[in-house]
C-alpha positions in Angstrom: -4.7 33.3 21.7 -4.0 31.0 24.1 -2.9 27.2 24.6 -6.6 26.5 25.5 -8.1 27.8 22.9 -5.4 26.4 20.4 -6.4 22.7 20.2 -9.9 23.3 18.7 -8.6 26.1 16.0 -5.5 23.9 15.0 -8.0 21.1 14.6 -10.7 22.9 12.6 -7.8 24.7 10.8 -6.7 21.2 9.2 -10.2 20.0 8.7 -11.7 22.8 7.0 -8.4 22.9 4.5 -9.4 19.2 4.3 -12.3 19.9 3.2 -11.3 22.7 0.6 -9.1 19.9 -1.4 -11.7 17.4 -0.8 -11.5 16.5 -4.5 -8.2 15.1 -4.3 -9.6 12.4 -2.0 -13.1 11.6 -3.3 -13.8 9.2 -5.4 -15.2 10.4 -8.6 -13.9 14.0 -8.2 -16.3 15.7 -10.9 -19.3 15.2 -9.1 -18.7 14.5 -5.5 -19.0 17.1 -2.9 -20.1 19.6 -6.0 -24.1 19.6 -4.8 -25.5 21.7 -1.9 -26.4 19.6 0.9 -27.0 19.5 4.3 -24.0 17.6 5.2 -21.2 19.0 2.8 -17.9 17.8 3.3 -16.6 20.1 6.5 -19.6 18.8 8.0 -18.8 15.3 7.4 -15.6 15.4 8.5 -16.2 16.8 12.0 -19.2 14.7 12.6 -16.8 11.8 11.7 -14.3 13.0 13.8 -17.0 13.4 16.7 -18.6 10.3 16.4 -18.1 7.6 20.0 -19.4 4.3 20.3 -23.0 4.3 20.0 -25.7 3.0 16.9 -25.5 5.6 14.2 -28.9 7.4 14.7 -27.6 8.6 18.0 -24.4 9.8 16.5 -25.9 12.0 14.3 -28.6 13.1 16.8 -25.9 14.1 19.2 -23.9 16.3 16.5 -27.1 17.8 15.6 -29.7 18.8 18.2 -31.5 20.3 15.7 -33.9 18.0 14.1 -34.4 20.2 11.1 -30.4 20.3 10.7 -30.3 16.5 11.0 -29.8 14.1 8.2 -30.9 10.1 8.0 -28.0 7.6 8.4 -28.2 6.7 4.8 -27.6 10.4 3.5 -24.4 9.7 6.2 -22.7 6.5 4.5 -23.6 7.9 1.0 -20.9 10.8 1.9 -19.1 8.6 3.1 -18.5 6.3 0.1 -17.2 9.2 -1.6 -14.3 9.6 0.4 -11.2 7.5 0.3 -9.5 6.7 3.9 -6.6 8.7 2.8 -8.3 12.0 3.8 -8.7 11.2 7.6 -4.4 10.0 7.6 -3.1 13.2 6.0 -5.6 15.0 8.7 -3.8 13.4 10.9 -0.5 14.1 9.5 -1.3 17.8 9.6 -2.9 17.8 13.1 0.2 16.2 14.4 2.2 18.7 12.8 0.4 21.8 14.7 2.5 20.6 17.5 5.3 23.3 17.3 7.2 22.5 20.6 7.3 18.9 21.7 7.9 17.0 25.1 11.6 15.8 24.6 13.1 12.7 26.4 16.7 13.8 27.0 16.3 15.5 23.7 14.8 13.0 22.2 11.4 12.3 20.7 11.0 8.8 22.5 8.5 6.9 20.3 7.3 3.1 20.1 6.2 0.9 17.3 3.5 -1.6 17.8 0.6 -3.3 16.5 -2.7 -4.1 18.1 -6.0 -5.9 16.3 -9.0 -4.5 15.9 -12.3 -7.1 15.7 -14.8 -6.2 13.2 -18.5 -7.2 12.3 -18.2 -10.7 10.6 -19.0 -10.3 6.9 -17.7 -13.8 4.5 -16.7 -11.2 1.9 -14.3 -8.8 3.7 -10.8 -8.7 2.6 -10.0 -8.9 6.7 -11.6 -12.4 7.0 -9.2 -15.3 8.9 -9.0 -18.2 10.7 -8.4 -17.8 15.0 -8.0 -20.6 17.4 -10.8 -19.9 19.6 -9.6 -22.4 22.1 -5.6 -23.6 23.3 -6.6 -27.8 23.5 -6.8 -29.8 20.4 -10.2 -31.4 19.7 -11.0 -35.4 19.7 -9.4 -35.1 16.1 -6.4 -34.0 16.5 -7.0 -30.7 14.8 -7.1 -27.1 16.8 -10.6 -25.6 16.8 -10.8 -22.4 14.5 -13.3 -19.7 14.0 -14.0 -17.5 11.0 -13.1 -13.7 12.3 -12.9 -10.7 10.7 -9.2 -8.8 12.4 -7.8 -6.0 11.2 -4.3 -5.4 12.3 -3.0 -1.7 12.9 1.0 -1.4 13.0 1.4 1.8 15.1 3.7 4.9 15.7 3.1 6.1 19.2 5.2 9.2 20.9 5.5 8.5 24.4 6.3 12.3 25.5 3.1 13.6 24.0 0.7 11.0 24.2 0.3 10.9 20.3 -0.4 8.5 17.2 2.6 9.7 14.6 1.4 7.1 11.8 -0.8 4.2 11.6 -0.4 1.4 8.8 -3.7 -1.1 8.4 -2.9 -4.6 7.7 -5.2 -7.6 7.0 -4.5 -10.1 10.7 -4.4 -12.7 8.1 -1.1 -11.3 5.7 0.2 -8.8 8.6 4.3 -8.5 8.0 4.4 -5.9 11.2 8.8 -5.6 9.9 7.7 -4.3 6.7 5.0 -2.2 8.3 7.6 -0.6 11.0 10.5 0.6 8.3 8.1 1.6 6.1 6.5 4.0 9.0 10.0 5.3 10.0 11.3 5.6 5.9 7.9 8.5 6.2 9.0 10.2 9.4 9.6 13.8 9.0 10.9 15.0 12.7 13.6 17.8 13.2 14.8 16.3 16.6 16.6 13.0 16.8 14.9 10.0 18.0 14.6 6.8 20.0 12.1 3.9 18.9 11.1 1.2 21.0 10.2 -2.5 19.9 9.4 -5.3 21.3 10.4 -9.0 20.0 8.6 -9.4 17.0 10.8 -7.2 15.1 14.2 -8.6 15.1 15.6 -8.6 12.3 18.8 -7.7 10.3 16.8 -5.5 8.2 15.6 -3.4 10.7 18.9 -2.7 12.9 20.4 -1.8 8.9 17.5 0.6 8.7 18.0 2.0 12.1 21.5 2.9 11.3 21.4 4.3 8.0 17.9 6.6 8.6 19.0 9.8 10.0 18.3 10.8 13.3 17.2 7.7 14.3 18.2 5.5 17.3 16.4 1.7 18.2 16.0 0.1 21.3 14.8 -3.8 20.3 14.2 -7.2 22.3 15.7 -10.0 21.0 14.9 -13.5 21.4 16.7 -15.5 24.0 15.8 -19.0 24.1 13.5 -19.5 21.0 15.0 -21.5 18.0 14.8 -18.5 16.1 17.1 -16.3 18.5 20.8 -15.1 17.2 22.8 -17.6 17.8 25.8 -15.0 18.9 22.6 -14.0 21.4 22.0 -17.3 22.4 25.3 -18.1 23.9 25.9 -15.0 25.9 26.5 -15.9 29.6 23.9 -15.4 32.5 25.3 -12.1 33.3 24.5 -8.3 32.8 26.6 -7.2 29.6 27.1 -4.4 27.4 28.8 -5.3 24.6 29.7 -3.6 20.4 28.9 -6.8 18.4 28.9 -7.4 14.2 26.9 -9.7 12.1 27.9 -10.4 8.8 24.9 -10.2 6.8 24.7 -12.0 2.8 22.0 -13.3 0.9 24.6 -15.4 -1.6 24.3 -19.2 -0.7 27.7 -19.3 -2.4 28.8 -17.0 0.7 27.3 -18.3 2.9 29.3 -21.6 1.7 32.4 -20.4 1.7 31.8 -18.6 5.0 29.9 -20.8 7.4 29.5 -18.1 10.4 27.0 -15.7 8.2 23.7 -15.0 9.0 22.4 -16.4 5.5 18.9 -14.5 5.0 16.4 -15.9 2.4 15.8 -12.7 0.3 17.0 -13.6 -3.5 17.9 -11.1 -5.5 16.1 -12.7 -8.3 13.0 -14.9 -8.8 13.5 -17.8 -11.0 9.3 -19.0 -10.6 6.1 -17.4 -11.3 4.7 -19.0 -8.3 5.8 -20.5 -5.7 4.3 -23.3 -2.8 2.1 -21.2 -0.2 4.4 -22.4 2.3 7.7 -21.1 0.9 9.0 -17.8 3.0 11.6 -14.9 1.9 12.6 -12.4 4.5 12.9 -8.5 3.8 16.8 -7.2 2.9 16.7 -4.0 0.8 21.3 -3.4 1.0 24.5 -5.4 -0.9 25.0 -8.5 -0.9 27.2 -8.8 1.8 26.7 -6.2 4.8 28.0 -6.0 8.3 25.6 -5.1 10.8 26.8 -3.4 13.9 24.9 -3.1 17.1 25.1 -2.6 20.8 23.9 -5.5 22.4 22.9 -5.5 26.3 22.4 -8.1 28.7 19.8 -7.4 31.9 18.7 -9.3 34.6 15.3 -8.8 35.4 14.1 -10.3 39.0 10.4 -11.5 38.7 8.7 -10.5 42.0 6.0 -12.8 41.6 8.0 -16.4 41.4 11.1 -14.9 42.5 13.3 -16.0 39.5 15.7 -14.4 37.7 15.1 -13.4 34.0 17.0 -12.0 31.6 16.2 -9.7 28.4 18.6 -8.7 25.8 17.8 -5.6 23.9 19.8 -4.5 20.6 20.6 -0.9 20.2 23.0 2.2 18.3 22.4 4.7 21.5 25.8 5.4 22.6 26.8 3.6 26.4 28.3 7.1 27.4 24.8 8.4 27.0 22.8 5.4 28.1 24.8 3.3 30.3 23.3 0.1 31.0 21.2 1.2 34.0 19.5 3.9 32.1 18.6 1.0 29.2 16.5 -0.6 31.8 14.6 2.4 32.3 14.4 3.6 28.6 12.9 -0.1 27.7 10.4 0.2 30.6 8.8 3.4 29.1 7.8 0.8 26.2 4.8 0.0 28.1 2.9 3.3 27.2 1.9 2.2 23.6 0.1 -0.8 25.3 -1.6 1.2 27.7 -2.6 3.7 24.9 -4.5 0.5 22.7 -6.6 0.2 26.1 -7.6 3.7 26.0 -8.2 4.0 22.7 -10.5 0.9 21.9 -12.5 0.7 25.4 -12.2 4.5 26.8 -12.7 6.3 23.1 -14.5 3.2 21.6 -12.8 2.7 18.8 -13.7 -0.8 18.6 -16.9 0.1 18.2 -17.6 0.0 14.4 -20.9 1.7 12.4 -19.8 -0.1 9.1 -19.3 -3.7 7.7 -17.7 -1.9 4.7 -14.0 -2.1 5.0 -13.0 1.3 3.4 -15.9 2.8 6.5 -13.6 1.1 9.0 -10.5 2.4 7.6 -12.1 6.2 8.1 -13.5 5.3 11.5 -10.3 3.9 13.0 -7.6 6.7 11.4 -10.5 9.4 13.0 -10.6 7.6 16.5 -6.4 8.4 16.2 -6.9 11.8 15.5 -9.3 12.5 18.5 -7.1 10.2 20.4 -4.5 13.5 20.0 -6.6 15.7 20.6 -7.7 14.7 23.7 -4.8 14.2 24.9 -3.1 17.3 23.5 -5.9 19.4 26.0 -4.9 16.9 28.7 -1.6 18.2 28.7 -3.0 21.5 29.7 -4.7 21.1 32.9 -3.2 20.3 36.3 -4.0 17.9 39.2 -2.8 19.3 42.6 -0.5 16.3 43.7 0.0 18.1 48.0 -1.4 16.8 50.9 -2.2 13.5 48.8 -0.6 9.7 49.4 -0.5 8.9 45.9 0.0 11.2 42.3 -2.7 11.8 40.3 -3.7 12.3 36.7 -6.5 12.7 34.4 -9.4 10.3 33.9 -8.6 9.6 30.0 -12.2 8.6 29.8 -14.0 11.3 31.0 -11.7 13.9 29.5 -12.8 12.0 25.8 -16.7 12.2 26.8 -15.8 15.7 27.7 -14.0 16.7 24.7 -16.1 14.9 22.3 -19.5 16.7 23.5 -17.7 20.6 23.4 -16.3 19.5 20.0 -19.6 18.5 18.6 -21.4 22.0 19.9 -21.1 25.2 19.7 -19.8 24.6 23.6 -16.2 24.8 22.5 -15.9 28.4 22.3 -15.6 28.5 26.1 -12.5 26.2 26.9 -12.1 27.0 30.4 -15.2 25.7 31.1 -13.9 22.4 29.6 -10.6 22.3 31.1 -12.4 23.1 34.5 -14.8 19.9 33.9 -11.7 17.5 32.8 -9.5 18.5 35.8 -12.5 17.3 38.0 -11.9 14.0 36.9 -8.5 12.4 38.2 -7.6 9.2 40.0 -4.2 8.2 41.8 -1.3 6.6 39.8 0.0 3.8 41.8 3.2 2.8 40.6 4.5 -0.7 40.0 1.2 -3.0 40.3 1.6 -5.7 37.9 -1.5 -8.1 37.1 -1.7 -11.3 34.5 -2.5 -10.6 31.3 -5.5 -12.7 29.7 -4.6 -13.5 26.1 -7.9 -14.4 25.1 -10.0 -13.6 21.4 -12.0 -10.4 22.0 -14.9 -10.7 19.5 -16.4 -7.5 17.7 -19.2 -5.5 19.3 -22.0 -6.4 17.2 -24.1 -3.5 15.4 -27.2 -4.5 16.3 -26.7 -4.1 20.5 -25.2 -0.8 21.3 -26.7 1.6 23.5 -29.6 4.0 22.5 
């Protein structure tokens, strides 16, 4: 067998054992999935996985041609309420696990940690329902205009060798704690290489470097805070110049410590509660070691010249890698490679359509999303098998991710994918030059939902 027919089999291999245990995942395990039906539960679970960004009648007209075959929407989202979101993450558990020999970084599994929201039809009784500032100037009252939105919030583990989604943790925008979300993600990791995981700002914290250098295997690359009045202070006061430096922070949650030793980091997380309830404003951080803990880290200094304005910046990043191994040139370069999760959220809500929802039910969105990450590998997984001729041209080239998913999605969906040469011929028609270093603004601006009512026929 060979690569190109691989990626289908493996797929179907995990769905169809899926859908053999499919009572450990339903509901009401007695009686769902136990009738005959047109759409049993390997049938739902590829036409799931197949489904883009259009209404729901021309889903299930596209996975089946045949009218006689075809099944109204309803008989759809009544399978579907028998099936807790849990079935689509352990598919992609096992899917990612069919990948026996994986693209190493310096033998490495280079992965990143981020979180990205997703904005869903408005519905007053979701449990995903908050309040967002829909504009940055206070109104003639002194108080900040908000809208009611529905945001769902997905903490994610990305590989940025092999183009993958390792884990995925779903998080209401309004109670999101993305710390918690990213130890509990690497506590789950089961990889036989070691590892390096990126982050970006948000997740300093004491409790994270701790995790980082007790979990085996594991090595962290992490921005700190510079400037902000919550930086490290020992942070703060580093010089404006490149350093590499091996730095401890005494760690205790004992006021009585922190008392008798005034240069602790003091971090709010009592060992016990003396209330029932406390004032919604009142905050504890995350510390799951003693008392008392020393935290070591490798802490480097970079300057970063801003090509735009022509200033000089500096970012500080928090590591265990070893400077023999990565010297403070190669840091710059490792951090840089950070940028891949954020161009993977692009491609998978605009190029896959994965913010394009067919449910106001919030256990439907759960399934829709965790199956939009498994295609997500799968298209990429066949991407890494065809080749772009890079001679005789002025710029590199790779893939169209788009058209490779439209591709993929309409040989999965028929009986097309038993030829995947013919496929791989059709994706490697599609390319477009990768011009390196071209940096634009980013527009932070509220991205509202794409409504159920206007999609296209």
């Amino acid at each position: 067998m060979t690569k190109k027919h691989q990626v289908f089999r493996q797929l179907d291999s995990v769905t169809d054992k899926a859908a053999e245990y499919i009572n450990y995942f339903a509901y009401h395990p007695s009686k769902d999935f136990t009738r005959k039906r047109k759409m049993d539960a390997k049938t739902f679970i590829k036409t799931t996985l197949g489904m883009q960004g259009n209404c729901l009648n021309k889903e299930l007209a596209d996975a089946f041609p045949k009218f006689s075959e075809r099944m109204t929407a309803s008989a759809y989202e009544q399978q579907k309420s028998k099936v807790n979101p849990r079935l689509f993450k352990v598919i992609l558990y096992e899917f990612n696990s069919t990948l026996k020999q994986p693209a190493l970084y310096r033998g490495y599994r280079l992965l990143a940690i981020d979180g990205s929201d997703f904005a869903l039809p408005y519905d007053k009784h979701s449990p995903f329902l908050c309040n967002i500032q829909t504009r940055k100037t206070p109104s003639a009252d002194n108080k900040l205009t908000t809208k009611g939105a529905c945001l769902i919030h997905a903490n994610i583990l990305y590989d940025i060798a092999n183009c993958c989604y390792l884990d995925c943790l779903l998080q209401s925008r309004k109670s999101m704690d993305e710390r918690s979300a990213a130890v509990h993600m690497l506590q789950n990791l089961r990889l036989q290489h070691r590892y390096i995981v990126l982050m970006d700002r948000g997740y300093e914290s004491f409790n994270l470097f701790e995790h980082g250098n007790r979990l085996s295997n594991c090595n962290y690359v992490i921005r700190l805070r510079t400037q902000s009045k919550s930086a490290i202070r020992e942070i703060s006061a580093l010089p404006d110049q490149e350093c590499d430096l091996e730095m401890t922070f005494n760690i205790t949650n004992s006021a009585k410590q922190k008392k008798l030793h005034p240069e602790y980091h003091k971090i709010n997380a009592p060992n016990r509660r003396y209330k029932d309830k406390y004032s919604p404003k009142y905050r504890t951080a995350h510390w799951y070691f003693e008392s008392f803990c020393p935290v070591h880290c490798r802490i480097v200094k970079l300057k970063i010249n801003d090509p735009q304005s022509g200033s000089t910046k500096w970012e500080v990043l928090a590591t265990n890698l070893s400077s023999n191994d990565f010297p403070l040139s190669e840091m710059k370069k490792l951090y840089h490679l950070r940028w891949d999760i954020e161009s993977s959220f692009r491609k998978l809500k605009y190029d896959l359509g994965a913010v394009c929802f067919h449910s106001k039910k919030p256990t439907f969105q759960e399934i829709e999303l965790y199956s939009q990450l498994i295609m997500f590998n799968v298209v990429n997984r066949i991407i890494s098998l065809c080749r772009v001729a890079d001679a005789h041209r002025k710029w590199p080239h790779e893939i169209d991710f788009k058209e490779a998913a439209n591709i993929v999605h309409r040989y999965y969906t028929t009986s097309m994918k038993d030829d995947p040469k013919q496929m791989i011929e059709e994706i490697e028609a599609y390319h477009h030059p990768v011009r390196k270093g071209r940096k634009y603004p980013r527009p932070l601006r509220f991205q509202g939902s794409v409504s159920l009512n206007y999609r296209i026929s």
